[in-house]
C-alpha positions as CSV (number, residue, x, y, z in Angstrom):
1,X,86.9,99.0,155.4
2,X,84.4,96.2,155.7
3,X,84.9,92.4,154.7
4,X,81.9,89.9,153.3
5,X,82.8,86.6,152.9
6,X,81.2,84.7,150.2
7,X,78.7,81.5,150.7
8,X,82.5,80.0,148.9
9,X,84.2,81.3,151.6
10,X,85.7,84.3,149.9
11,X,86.5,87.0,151.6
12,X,85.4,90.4,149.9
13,X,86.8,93.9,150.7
14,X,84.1,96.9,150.8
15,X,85.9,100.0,150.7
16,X,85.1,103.6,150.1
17,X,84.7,105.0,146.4
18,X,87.3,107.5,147.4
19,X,89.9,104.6,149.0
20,X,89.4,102.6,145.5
21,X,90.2,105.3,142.9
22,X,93.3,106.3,145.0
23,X,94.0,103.2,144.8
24,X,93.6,103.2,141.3
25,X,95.4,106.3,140.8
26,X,98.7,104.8,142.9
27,X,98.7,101.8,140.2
28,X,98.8,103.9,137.3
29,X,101.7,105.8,138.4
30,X,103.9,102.9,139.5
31,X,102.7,101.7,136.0
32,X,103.9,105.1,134.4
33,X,107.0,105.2,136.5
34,X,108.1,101.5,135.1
35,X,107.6,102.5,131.7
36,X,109.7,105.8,132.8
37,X,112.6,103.9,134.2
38,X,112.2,101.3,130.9
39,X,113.1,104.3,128.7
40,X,115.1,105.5,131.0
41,X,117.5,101.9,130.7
42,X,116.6,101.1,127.5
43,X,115.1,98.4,127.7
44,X,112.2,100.3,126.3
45,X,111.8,103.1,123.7
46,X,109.2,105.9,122.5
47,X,108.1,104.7,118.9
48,X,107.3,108.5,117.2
49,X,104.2,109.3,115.7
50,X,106.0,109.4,111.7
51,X,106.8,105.5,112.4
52,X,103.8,104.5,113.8
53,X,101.8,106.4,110.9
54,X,103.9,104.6,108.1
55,X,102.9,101.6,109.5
56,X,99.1,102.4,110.1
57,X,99.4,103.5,106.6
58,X,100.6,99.9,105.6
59,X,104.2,100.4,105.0
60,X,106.3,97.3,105.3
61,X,107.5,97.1,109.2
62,X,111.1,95.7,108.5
63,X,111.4,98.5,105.6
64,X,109.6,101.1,108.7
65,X,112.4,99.9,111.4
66,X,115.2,99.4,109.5
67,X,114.9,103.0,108.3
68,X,114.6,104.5,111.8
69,X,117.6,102.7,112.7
70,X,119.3,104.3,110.1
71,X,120.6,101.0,108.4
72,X,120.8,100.6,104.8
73,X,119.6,96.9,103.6
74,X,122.3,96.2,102.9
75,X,123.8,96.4,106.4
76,X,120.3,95.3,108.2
77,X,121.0,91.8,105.7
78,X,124.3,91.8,106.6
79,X,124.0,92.3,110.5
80,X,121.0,89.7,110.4
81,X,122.7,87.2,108.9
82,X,120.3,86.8,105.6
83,X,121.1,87.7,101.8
84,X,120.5,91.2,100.6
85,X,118.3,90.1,98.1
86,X,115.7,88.1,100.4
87,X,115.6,91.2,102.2
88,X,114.9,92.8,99.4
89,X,112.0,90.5,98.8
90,X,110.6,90.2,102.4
91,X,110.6,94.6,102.1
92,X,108.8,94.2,98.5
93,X,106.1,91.8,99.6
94,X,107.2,89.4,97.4
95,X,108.5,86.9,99.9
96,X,106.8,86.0,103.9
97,X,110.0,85.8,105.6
98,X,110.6,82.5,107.3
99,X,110.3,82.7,111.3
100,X,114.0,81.7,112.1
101,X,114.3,84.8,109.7
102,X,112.1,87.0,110.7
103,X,113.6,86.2,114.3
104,X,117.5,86.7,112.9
105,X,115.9,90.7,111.4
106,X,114.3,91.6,114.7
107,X,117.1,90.8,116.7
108,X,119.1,92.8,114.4
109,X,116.7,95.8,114.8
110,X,116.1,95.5,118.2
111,X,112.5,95.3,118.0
112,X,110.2,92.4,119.0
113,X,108.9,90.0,116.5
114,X,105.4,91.7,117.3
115,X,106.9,94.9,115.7
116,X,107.2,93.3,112.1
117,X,104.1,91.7,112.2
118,X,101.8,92.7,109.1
């Protein structure tokens, strides 16, 4: 290992190509093992391929997640705290759900806010 420092008084690190992709390689699997022990806790999940197809394909996300949850609307409008029928609306198209809504539907999915974005 060799150190440069900079005409800004950096100090740079020359190392071997070798040294720096094992490096590399050591980040991406702490990064894989986090995401491991996330699924693991459940604080995070696999989203299958059928889920994220329906929404590539345009599908309405709270319509998507609500069904992989295995919620009827009814339930999902009940459990976030919103009439059945603006649900109805905000699956349809025919209504933008509020934030404070869209907020009160994620919660009751358990997805981020992100997830229902269209």
């Amino acid at each position: 290992m060799q150190t440069i420092t900079t005409p800004g008084g950096e100090t740079l690190v020359v190392l071997p190509i070798a040294e720096y992709e094992d490096l590399l390689d050591r980040a991406d699997i702490a990064q894989a093992d986090k995401v491991k022990a996330d699924i693991a806790a459940g604080r995070d999940e696999l989203v299958p391929a059928e889920v994220v197809n329906r929404l590539l394909a345009g599908e309405n996300a709270v319509k998507v997640w609500r069904s992989r949850r295995g919620m009827a609307a009814r339930e999902l409008a009940k459990k976030a705290r919103i009439s059945a029928p603006y649900l109805s609306e905000i699956e349809s198209g025919k209504k933008d759900g509020s934030l404070s809504t869209m907020k009160k539907i994620a919660e009751a999915l358990s997805v981020d806010l992100d997830d229902l974005a269209q």
